[in-house]
N, C-alpha and C positions, 0 to 999 in steps of 0.2 A: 607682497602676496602671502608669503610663511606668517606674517604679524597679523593680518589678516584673515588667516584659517584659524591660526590660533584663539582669533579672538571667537570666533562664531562659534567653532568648538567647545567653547567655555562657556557662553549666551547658552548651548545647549544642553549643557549639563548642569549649568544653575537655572534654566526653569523646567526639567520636570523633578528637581531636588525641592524646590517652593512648592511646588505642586500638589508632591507629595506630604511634605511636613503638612499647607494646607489642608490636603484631605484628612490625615490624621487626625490633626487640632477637632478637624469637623466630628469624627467620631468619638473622640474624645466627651465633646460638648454633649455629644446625642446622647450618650452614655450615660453624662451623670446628671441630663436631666429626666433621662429615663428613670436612674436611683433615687431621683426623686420623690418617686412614687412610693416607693418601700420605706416600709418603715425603719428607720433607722437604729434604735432601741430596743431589741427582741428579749422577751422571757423565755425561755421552754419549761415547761413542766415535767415532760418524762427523755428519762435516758435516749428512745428510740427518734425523739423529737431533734434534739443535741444533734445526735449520730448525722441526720437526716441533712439540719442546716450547716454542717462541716460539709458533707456532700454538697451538697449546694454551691459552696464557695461562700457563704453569708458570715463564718465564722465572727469578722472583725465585728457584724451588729449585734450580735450576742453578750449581753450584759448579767445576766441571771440564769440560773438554772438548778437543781434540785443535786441534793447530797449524792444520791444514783445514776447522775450521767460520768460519762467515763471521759476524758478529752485529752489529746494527744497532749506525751509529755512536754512539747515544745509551746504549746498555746500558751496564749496570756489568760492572768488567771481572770477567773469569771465569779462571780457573787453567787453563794450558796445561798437560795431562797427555800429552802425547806426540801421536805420528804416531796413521793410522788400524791401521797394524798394530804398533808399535812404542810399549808407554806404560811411562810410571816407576811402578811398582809403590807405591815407596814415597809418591812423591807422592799417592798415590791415597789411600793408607793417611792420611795423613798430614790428607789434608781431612774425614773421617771419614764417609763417604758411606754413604747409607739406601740404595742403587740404584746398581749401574752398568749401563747400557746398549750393549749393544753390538752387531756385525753377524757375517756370515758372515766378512769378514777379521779381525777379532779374533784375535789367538793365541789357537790353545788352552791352550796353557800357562797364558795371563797370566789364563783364566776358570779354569782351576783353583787357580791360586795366592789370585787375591781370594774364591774359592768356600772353599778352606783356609784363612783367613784370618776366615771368618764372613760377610764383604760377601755380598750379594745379587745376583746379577747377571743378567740377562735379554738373551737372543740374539735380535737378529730378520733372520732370513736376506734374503738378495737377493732381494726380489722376482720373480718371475717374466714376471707382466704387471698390467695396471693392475688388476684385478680384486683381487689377493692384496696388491698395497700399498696399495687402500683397508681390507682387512681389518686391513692389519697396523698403521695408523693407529689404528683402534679399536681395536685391543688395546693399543697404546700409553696412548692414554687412557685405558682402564682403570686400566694400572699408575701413570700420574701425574696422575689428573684431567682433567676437560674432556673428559665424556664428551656434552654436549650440544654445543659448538663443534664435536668432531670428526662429529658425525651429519650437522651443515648442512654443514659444510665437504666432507665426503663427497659429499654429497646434490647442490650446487651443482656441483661436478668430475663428477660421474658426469651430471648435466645439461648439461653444458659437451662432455662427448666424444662423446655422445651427438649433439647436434648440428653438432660438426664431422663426424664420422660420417657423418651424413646427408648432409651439403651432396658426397658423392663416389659415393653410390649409382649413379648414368647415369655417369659415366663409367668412362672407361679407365686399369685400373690399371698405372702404369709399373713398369717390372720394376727391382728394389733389389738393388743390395750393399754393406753396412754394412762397414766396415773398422773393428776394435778394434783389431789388432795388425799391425806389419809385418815381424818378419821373426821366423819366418814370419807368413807372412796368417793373420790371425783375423781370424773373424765372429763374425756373432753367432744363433743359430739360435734357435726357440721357445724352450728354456730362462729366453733372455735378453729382461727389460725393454723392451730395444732394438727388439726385434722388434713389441711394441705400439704402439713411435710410428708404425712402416713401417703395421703393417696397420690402424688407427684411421685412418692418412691416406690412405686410399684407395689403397697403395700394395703388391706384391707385393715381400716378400724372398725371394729367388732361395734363400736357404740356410736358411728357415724350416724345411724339415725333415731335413737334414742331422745326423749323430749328434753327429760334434765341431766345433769350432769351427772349425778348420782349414782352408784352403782354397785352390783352384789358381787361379791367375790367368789360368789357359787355362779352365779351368770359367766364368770372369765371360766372358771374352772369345766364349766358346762361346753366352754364353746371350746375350748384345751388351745387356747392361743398360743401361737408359736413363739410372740415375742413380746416382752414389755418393755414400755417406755415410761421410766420413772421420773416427771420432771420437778426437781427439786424446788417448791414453793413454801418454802418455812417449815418442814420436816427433815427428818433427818434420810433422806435415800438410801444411804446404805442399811439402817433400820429394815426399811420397806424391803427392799433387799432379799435379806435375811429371813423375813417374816414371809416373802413368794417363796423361798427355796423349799419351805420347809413340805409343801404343796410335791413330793417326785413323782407323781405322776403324772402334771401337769408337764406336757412339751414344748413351755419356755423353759422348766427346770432343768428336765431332762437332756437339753441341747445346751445348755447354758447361755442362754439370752436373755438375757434380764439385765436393761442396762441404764445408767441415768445419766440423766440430759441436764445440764446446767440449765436452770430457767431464763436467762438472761440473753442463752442463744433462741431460742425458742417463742418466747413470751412478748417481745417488742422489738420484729425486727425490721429492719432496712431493707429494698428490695437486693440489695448487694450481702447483707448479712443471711437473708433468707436461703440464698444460693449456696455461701457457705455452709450452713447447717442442712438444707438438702443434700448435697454431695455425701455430709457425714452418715446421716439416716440411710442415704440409698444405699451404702454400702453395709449399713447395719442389717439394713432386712435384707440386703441381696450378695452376702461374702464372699459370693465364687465372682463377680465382677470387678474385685480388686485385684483377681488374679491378672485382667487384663490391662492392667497398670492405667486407666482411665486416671 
């Protein structure tokens, strides 16, 4: 009878142990003929693209990418196929890519030539505000998998701005002017990304609805904006700097706020990068809320 229990005891632990490896194998299989779909060979074009398919988890398809993407020290190296507007054709050619990725600065030329060439290539414009690059996130994952990572990663960023958001309701919104370009002045008006870090931080851009970028320095001076934001785009920032101070009666001078923004946070980012650089701004325009160690 003892040889007996034993035995059935063990009939019972080796089959729900099959059972299980079986269901696994099954998901296993389901998996990678689901990867089947994706393209296996990916290009990106710009740095925030990169960022995007590490988030994803697509990293291993990732074959090329542009001298401006940034990728964890630990990654396998990846094939530098040019600038963000500027890539070698044939090197593209040459890696044999399922997918190239690319943005609003892309040449057109260079999406027609890999489009005549057979390559596949998908555009995703500049964002406009946080809303339309959490969108454009999920369609990315569409196109390379990681359609469940990008939903949380969504869902946690749209939770995160959400209650930066909150924490500026009572207060007083100080008046903004983003600097993109200096000579001439460029800003950045609703069009522009930029303009969601100002109004998510409790803050007003003065040139939020201005048609072009374009702007007088007697207009900032006119409106005595409390604060600038000088985001570094191929000038020298501290320059620009220098050349606001000289303005004392202006009260970003007079307060001393006048500060600059690496364009690289700013300019292409991830819904997880955005969050980061909102947290930095909201605390830019709103100082007494670092007192309460948020």
């Amino acid at each position: 009878m003892v040889f007996g229990d034993l035995l059935m005891r063990k009939r019972r632990l080796i089959i729900p142990t099959f059972f299980i490896v079986f269901l696994l194998s099954g998901i296993f299989i389901e998996n990678a003929h689901a990867m089947e779909n994706y393209p296996r060979r990916i290009i990106s074009l710009a740095p925030s693209i990169t960022e995007e398919i590490y988030l994803l988890g697509a990293e291993d398809r990732l074959f090329g990418d542009t001298t401006y993407c940034i990728t964890p020290p630990a990654a396998r190296y990846i094939e530098k196929v040019g600038s963000i507007t500027k890539v070698d054709i044939e090197k593209i050619v040459g890696l044999k890519p399922d997918l190239v990725l690319g943005t609003s600065l892309t040449n057109p030329k260079t999406i027609q030539k890999l489009k005549g060439l057979g390559i596949e290539v998908k555009i995703f414009p500049a964002p406009k505000n946080f809303a339309s690059l959490c969108s454009q996130f999920l369609d990315l994952s569409k196109e390379v998998g990681g359609s469940s990572q990008a939903s949380e990663i969504v869902k946690a960023s749209e939770e995160r701005v959400a209650e930066i958001k909150s924490r500026t309701i009572t207060l007083i919104k100080p008046k903004v002017f983003i600097e993109i370009g200096a000579k001439p002045l460029f800003t950045a008006n609703r069009d522009y990304i930029i303009n969601d870090f100002v109004k998510l931080s409790g803050g007003e851009n003065i040139a939020e609805g201005s048609r072009i970028g374009s702007y007088s320095k007697e207009e900032v001076l006119k409106r005595d904006v409390d604060v600038i934001l000088i985001v570094t785009m191929g000038f020298s920032g501290q320059a620009e700097k220098e050349a606001w101070q000289k303005f004392k009666t202006l009260n970003a001078v007079k307060n001393n706020r006048i500060y600059i923004i690496d364009s690289q946070k700013i300019c292409g980012p991830t819904p997880v990068t955005f969050v980061k650089t909102l947290e930095e701004i909201n605390i830019l325009l709103h100082p007494e809320l670092s007192k309460n160690k948020i």
